[in-house]
N, CA, C and O of each residue as an XYZ file, in Angstrom:
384
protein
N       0.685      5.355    -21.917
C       0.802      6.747    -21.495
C      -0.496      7.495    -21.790
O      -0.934      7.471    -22.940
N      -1.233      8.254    -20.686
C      -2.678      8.876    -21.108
C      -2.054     10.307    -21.278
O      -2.832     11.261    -21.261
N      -0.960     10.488    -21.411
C      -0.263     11.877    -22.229
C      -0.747     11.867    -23.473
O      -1.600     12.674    -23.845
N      -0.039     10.576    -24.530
C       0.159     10.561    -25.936
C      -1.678     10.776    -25.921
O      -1.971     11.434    -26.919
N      -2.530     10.533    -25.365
C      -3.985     10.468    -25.942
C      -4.776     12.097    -26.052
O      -5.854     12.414    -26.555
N      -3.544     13.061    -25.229
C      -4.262     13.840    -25.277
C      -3.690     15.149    -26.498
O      -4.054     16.315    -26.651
N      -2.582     14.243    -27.261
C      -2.276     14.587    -28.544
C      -3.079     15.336    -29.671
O      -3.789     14.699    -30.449
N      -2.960     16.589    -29.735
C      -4.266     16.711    -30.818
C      -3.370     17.203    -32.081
O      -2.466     17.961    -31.731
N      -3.430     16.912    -33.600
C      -2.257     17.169    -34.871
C      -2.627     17.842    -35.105
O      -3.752     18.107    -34.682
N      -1.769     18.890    -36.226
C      -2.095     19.442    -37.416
C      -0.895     18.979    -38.697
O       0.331     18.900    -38.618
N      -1.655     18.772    -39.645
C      -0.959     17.901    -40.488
C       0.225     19.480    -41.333
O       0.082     20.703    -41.333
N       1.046     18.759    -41.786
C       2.312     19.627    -42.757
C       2.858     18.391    -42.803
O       2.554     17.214    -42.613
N       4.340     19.490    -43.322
C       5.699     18.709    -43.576
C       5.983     17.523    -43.150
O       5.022     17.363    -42.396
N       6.718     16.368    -43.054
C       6.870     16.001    -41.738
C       8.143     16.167    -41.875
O       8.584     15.705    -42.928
N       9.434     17.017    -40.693
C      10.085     16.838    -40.436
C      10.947     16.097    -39.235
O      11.997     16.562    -38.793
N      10.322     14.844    -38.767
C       9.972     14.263    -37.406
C       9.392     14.445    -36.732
O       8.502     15.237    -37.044
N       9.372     13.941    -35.373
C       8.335     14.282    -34.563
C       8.374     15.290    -33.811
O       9.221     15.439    -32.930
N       7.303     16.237    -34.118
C       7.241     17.265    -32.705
C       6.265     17.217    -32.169
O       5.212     16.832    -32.678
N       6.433     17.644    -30.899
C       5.064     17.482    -29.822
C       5.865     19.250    -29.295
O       7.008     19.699    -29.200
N       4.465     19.763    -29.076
C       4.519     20.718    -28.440
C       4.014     20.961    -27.155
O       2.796     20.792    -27.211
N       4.328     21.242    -26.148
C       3.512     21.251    -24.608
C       3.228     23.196    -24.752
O       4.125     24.036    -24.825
N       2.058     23.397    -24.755
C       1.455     24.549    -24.346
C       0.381     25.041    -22.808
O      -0.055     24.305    -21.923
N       0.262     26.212    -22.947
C      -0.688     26.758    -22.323
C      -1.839     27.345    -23.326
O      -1.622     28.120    -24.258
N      -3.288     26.737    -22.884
C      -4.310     27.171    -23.936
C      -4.313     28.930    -23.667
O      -5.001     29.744    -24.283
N      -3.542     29.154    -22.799
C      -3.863     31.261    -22.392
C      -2.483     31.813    -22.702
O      -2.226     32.988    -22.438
N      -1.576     30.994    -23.261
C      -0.327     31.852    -23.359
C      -0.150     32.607    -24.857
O      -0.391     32.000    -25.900
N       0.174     33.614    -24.836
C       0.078     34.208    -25.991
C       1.403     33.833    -27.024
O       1.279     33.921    -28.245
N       2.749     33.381    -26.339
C       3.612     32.869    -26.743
C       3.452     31.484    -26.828
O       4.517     30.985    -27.193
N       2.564     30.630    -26.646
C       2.493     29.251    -26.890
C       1.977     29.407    -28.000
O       2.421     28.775    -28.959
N       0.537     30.599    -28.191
C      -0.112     30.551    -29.783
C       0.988     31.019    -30.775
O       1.249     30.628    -31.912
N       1.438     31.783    -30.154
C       2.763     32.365    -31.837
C       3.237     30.823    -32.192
O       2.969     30.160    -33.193
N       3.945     30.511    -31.161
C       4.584     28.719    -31.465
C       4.036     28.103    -32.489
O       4.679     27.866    -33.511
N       2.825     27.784    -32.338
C       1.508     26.802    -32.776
C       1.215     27.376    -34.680
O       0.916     26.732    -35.685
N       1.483     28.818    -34.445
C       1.193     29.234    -35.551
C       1.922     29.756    -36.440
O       1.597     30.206    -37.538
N       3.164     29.675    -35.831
C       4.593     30.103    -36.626
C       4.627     28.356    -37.625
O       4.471     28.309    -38.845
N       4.827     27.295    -36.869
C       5.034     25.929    -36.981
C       3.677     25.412    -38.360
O       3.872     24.532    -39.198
N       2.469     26.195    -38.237
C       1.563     26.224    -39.232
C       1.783     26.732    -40.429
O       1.604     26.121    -41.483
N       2.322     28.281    -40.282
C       2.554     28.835    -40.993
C       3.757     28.307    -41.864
O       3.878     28.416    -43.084
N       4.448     27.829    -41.148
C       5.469     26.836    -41.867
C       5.405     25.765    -42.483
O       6.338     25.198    -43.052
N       3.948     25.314    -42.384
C       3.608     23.901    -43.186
C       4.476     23.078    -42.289
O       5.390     22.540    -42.915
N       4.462     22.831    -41.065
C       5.525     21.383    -40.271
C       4.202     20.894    -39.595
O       3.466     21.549    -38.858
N       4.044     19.453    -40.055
C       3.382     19.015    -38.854
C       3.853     18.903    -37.866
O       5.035     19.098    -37.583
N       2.816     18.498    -37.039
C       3.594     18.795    -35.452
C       2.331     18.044    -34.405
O       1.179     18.419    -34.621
N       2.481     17.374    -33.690
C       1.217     17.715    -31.937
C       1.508     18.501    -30.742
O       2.613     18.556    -30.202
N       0.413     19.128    -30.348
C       0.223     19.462    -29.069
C      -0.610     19.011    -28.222
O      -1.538     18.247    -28.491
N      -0.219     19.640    -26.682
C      -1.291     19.310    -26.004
C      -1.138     20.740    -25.446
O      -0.074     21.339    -25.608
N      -2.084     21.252    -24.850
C      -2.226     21.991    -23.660
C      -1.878     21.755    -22.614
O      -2.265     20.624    -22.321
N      -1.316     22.218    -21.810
C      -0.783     21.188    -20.455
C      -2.061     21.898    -19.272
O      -2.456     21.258    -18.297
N      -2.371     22.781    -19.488
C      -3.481     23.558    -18.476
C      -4.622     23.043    -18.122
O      -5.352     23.448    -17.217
N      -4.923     21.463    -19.362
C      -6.470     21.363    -19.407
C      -5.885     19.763    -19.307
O      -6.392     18.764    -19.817
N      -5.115     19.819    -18.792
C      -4.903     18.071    -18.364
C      -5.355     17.527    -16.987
O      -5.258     18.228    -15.980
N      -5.926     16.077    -16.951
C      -6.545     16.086    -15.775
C      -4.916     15.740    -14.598
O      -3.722     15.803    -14.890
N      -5.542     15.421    -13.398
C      -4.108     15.731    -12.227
C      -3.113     14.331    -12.507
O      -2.003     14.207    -11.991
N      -3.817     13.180    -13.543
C      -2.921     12.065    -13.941
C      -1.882     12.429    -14.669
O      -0.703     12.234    -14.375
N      -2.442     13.143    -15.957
C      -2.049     13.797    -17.055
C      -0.445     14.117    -16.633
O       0.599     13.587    -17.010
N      -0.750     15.389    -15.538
C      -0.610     16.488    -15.270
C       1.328     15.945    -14.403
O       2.392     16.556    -14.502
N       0.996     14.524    -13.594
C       1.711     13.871    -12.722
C       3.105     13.404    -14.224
O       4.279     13.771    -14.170
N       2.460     12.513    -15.452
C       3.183     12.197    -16.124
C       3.634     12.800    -16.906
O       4.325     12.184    -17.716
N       3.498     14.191    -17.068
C       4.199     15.207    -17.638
C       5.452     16.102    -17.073
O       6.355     16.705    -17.653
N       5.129     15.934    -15.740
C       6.207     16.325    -14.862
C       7.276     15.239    -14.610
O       8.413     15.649    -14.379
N       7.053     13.875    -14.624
C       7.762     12.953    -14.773
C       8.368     13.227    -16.225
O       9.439     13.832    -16.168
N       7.990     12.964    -17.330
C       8.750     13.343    -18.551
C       9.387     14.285    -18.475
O      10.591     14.033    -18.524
N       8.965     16.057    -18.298
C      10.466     16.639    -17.882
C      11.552     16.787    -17.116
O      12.594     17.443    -17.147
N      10.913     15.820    -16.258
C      12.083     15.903    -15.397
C      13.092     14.613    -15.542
O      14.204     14.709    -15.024
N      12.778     13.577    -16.137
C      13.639     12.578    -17.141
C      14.197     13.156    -18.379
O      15.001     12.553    -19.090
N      13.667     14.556    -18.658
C      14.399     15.396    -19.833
C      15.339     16.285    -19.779
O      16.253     16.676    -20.505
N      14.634     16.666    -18.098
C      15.534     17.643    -17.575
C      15.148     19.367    -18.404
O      15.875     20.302    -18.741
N      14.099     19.199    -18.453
C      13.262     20.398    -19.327
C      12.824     21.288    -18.025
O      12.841     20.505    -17.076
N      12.458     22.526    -17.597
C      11.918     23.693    -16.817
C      10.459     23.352    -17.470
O      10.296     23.001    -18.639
N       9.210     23.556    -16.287
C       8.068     23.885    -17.053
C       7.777     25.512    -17.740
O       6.802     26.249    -17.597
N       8.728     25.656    -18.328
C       8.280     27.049    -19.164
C       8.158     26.554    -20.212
O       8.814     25.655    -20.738
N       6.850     27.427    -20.760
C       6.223     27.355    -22.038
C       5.746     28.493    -23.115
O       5.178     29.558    -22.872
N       6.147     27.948    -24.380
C       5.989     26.275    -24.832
C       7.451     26.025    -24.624
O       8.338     26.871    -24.513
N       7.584     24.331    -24.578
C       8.497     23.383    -24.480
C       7.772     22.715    -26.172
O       6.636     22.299    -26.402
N       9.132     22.871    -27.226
C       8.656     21.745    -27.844
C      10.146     20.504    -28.142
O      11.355     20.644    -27.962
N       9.540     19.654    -28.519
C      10.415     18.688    -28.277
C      10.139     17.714    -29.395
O       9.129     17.062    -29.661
N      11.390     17.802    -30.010
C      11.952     17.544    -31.700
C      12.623     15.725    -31.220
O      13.478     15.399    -30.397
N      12.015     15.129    -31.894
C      12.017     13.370    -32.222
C      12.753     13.076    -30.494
O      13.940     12.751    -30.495
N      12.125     13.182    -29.273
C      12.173     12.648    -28.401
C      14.084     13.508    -27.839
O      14.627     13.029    -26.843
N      14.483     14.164    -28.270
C      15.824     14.458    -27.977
C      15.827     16.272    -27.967
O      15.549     16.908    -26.950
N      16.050     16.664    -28.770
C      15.920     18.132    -29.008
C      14.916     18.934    -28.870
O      13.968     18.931    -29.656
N      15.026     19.867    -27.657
C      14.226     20.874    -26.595
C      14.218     21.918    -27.161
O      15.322     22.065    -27.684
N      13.491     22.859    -27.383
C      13.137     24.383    -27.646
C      12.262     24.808    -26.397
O      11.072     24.535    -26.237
N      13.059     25.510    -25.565
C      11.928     26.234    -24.713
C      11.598     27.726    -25.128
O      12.321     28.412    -25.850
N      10.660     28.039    -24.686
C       9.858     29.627    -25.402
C      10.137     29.735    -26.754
O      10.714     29.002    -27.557
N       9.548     30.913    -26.831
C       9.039     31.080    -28.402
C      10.549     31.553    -28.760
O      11.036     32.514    -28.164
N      11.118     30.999    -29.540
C      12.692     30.696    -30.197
C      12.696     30.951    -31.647
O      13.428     30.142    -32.217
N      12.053     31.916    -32.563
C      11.940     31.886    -33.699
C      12.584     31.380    -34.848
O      12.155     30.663    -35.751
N      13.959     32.003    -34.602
C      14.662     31.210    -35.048
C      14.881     29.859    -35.529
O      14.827     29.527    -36.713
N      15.160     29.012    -34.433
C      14.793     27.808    -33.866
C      13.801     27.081    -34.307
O      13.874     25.967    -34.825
N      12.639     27.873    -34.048
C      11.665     27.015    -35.027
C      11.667     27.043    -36.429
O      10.925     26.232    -36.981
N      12.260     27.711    -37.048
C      12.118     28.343    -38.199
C      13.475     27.385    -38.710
O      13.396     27.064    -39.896
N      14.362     27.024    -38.184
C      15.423     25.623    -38.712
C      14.558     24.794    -38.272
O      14.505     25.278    -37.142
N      13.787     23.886    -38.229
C      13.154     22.749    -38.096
C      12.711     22.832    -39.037
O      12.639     21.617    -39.225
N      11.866     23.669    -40.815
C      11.507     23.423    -41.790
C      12.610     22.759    -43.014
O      12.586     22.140    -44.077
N      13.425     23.284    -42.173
C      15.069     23.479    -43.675
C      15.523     22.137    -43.635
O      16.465     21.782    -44.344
Protein backbone atom coordinates (compact mmCIF):
# COMPACT_ATOMS: atom_id res chain seq x y z
CA UNK A 1 0.00 0.00 0.00
CA UNK A 2 1.80 3.53 -1.04
CA UNK A 3 -0.90 4.98 1.55
CA UNK A 4 0.85 3.40 4.73
CA UNK A 5 4.25 5.27 3.28
CA UNK A 6 2.83 8.41 3.40
CA UNK A 7 2.29 7.94 7.23
CA UNK A 8 4.00 10.61 9.12
CA UNK A 9 3.89 9.83 13.60
CA UNK A 10 3.91 11.61 16.52
CA UNK A 11 4.91 9.54 19.32
CA UNK A 12 2.51 9.39 22.93
CA UNK A 13 0.48 6.94 24.62
CA UNK A 14 -0.15 4.12 22.70
CA UNK A 15 -3.65 3.42 22.84
CA UNK A 16 -3.79 1.38 19.43
CA UNK A 17 -3.67 2.33 16.29
CA UNK A 18 -4.77 5.58 14.96
CA UNK A 19 -4.30 6.97 11.65
CA UNK A 20 -5.75 10.15 11.00
CA UNK A 21 -6.76 11.32 7.31
CA UNK A 22 -6.54 15.21 7.17
CA UNK A 23 -6.55 18.28 5.14
CA UNK A 24 -3.10 20.25 5.44
CA UNK A 25 -5.76 23.73 5.20
CA UNK A 26 -8.47 22.53 7.45
CA UNK A 27 -8.64 24.27 10.55
CA UNK A 28 -10.65 21.38 12.13
CA UNK A 29 -8.22 18.71 10.99
CA UNK A 30 -5.41 20.91 13.02
CA UNK A 31 -7.61 21.04 16.32
CA UNK A 32 -7.77 16.99 15.72
CA UNK A 33 -3.95 16.67 15.37
CA UNK A 34 -3.51 18.80 18.37
CA UNK A 35 -6.17 17.91 20.74
CA UNK A 36 -4.69 14.00 20.19
CA UNK A 37 -1.04 15.76 21.10
CA UNK A 38 -2.16 17.49 23.67
CA UNK A 39 -3.35 14.31 24.99
CA UNK A 40 -0.10 12.52 24.81
CA UNK A 41 -1.86 9.58 22.22
CA UNK A 42 0.24 8.58 19.62
CA UNK A 43 -1.27 8.48 16.56
CA UNK A 44 -0.38 8.86 12.29
CA UNK A 45 -1.49 11.03 9.77
CA UNK A 46 -1.49 11.79 6.44
CA UNK A 47 -2.80 14.72 4.65
CA UNK A 48 -5.00 13.53 2.05
CA UNK A 49 -4.60 17.00 -0.10
CA UNK A 50 -0.90 16.41 -0.83
CA UNK A 51 -1.27 12.84 -2.04
CA UNK A 52 -0.23 12.01 -5.44
CA UNK A 53 -3.55 10.76 -7.89
CA UNK A 54 -2.31 6.88 -6.83
CA UNK A 55 -2.41 7.81 -3.28
CA UNK A 56 -5.42 9.61 -3.74
CA UNK A 57 -7.32 6.36 -5.88
CA UNK A 58 -6.40 4.00 -2.70
CA UNK A 59 -7.81 6.08 -0.24
CA UNK A 60 -11.06 6.28 -1.78
CA UNK A 61 -10.99 2.59 -2.15
CA UNK A 62 -10.36 2.25 1.71
CA UNK A 63 -13.37 4.38 2.51
CA UNK A 64 -15.43 3.12 0.64
CA UNK A 65 -14.61 -0.64 1.94
CA UNK A 66 -15.24 1.33 5.33
CA UNK A 67 -18.02 2.91 4.24
CA UNK A 68 -16.55 6.30 5.71
CA UNK A 69 -17.85 9.98 3.78
CA UNK A 70 -14.71 11.94 2.70
CA UNK A 71 -15.27 14.51 5.46
CA UNK A 72 -12.52 15.57 7.43
CA UNK A 73 -10.71 14.57 9.61
CA UNK A 74 -11.73 10.86 9.45
CA UNK A 75 -9.78 9.15 12.15
CA UNK A 76 -9.78 5.60 12.40
CA UNK A 77 -9.13 3.67 15.75
CA UNK A 78 -7.27 -0.06 15.23
CA UNK A 79 -8.71 -0.55 11.64
CA UNK A 80 -12.59 -0.64 12.97
CA UNK A 81 -13.72 2.49 14.84
CA UNK A 82 -14.47 5.84 12.74
CA UNK A 83 -14.57 9.38 14.17
CA UNK A 84 -15.57 11.75 11.55
CA UNK A 85 -14.97 15.67 12.29
CA UNK A 86 -13.63 17.16 15.08
CA UNK A 87 -15.69 15.00 17.88
CA UNK A 88 -14.09 16.20 21.08
CA UNK A 89 -15.45 14.24 23.08
CA UNK A 90 -14.68 11.25 21.22
CA UNK A 91 -11.33 11.96 20.99
CA UNK A 92 -10.90 12.73 24.34
CA UNK A 93 -12.27 8.75 25.29
CA UNK A 94 -9.52 7.32 23.24
CA UNK A 95 -6.90 8.47 26.18
CA UNK A 96 -9.02 6.74 29.13
Amino acid sequence: MALKNQLKHVAGKDVGEIIVYALSTCQWCKKTKELLKNLKIEYNYIDVDLLSKTEERELHELFGQMNVDMNFPVIIVNDKNVIVGFQEDKIRKLSK
